[in-house]
C-alpha positions in Angstrom: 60.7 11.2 37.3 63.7 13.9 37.2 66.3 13.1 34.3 69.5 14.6 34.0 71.8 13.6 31.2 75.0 15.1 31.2 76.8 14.9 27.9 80.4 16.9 26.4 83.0 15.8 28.7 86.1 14.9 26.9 89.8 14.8 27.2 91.7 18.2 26.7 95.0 19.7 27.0 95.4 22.4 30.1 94.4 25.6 28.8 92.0 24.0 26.5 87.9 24.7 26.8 85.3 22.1 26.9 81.2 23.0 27.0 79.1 20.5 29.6 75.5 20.4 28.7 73.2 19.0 31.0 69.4 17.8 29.4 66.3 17.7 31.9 63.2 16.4 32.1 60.6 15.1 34.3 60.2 18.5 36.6 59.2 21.8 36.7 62.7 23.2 35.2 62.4 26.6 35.6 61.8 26.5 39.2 64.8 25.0 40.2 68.3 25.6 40.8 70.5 23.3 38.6 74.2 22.8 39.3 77.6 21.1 38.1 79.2 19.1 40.7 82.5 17.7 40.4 84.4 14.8 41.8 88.1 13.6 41.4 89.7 10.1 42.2 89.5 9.8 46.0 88.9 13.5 46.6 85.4 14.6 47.9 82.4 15.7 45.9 82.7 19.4 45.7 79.9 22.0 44.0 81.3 23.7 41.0 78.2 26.4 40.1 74.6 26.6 40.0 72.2 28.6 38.3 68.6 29.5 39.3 66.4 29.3 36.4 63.6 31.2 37.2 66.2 34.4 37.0 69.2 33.3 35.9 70.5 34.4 39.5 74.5 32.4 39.2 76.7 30.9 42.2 80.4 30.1 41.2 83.5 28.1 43.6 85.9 30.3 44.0 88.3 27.7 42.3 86.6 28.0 38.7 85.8 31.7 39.1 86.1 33.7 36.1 86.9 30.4 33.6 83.6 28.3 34.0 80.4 30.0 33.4 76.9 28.4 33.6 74.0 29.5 31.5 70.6 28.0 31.0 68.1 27.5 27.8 64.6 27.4 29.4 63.1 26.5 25.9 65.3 23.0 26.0 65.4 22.6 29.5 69.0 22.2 29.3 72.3 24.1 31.5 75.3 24.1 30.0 78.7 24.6 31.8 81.6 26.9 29.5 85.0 25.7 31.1 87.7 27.5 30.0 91.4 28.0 30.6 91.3 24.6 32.3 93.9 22.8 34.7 94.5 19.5 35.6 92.9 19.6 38.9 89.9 20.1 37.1 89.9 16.9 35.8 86.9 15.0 37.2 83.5 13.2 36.9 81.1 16.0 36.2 77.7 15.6 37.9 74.0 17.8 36.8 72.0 18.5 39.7 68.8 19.8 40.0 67.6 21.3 43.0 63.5 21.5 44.0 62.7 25.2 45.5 61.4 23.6 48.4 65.5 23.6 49.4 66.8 26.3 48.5 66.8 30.6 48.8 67.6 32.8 46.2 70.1 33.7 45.9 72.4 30.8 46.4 75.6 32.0 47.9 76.7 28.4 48.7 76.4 24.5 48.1 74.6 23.3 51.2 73.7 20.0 52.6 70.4 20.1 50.7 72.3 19.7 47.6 73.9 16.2 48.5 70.5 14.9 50.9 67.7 15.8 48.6 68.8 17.0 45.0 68.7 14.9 41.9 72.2 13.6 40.4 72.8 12.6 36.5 75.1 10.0 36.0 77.8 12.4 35.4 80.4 13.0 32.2 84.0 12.9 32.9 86.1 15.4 31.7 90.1 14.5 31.9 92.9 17.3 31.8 96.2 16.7 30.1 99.3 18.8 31.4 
């Protein structure tokens, strides 16, 4: 059974940094793609980045660009998300999702339907932005 427990989210000022980590088990880790969602009061889902583990191969929105980076430590089957310089918008309920290979193509240059019909979700960890 796939697990994903998110874990780090907090509240910080804007400007601030916070570090998301995400712990899996129950599937073959480093064949997947794993990736941060993110959804705000009555705004839609939207798909944050995503790494694919087998070679570290990284997909960013282009709203986090250059602040948030994702990395991956095969040998604890856990992705982290670094969030820096954040703003209030990106306050949110921060989801893990794990992707099976069967869905996806490296590389990822986008989050496609596959992502919402036939990934695993965590339960999220919600990360709130003070201005």
């Amino acid at each position: 059974e796939v697990q994903l427990v998110e874990s780090g989210g907090a509240l910080v000022q804007a400007g601030g940094s916070l570090r998301l980590s995400c712990a899996a088990s129950g599937f073959a880790f480093a064949d997947y793609a794993i990736g941060w969602f993110r959804q705000a009061p009555e705004k839609e889902r939207e798909g944050v980045s995503c790494i694919t583990v087998s070679d570290g191969s990284t997909y960013y929105a282009d709203s986090v660009k250059g602040r948030f980076t994702i990395s991956s430590d095969n040998a604890e089957n856990t992705v982290y998300l670094q969030m820096n310089s954040l703003k209030p918008e990106d306050a949110a309920r921060y989801y893990c999702v794990a992707l099976s290979p069967a869905w996806f193509v490296r590389p990822i240059r986008s989050f496609g339907r596959s992502w919402y019909n036939f990934a695993s979700w965590g339960q999220g960890t919600q990360v709130t932005v003070s201005s």
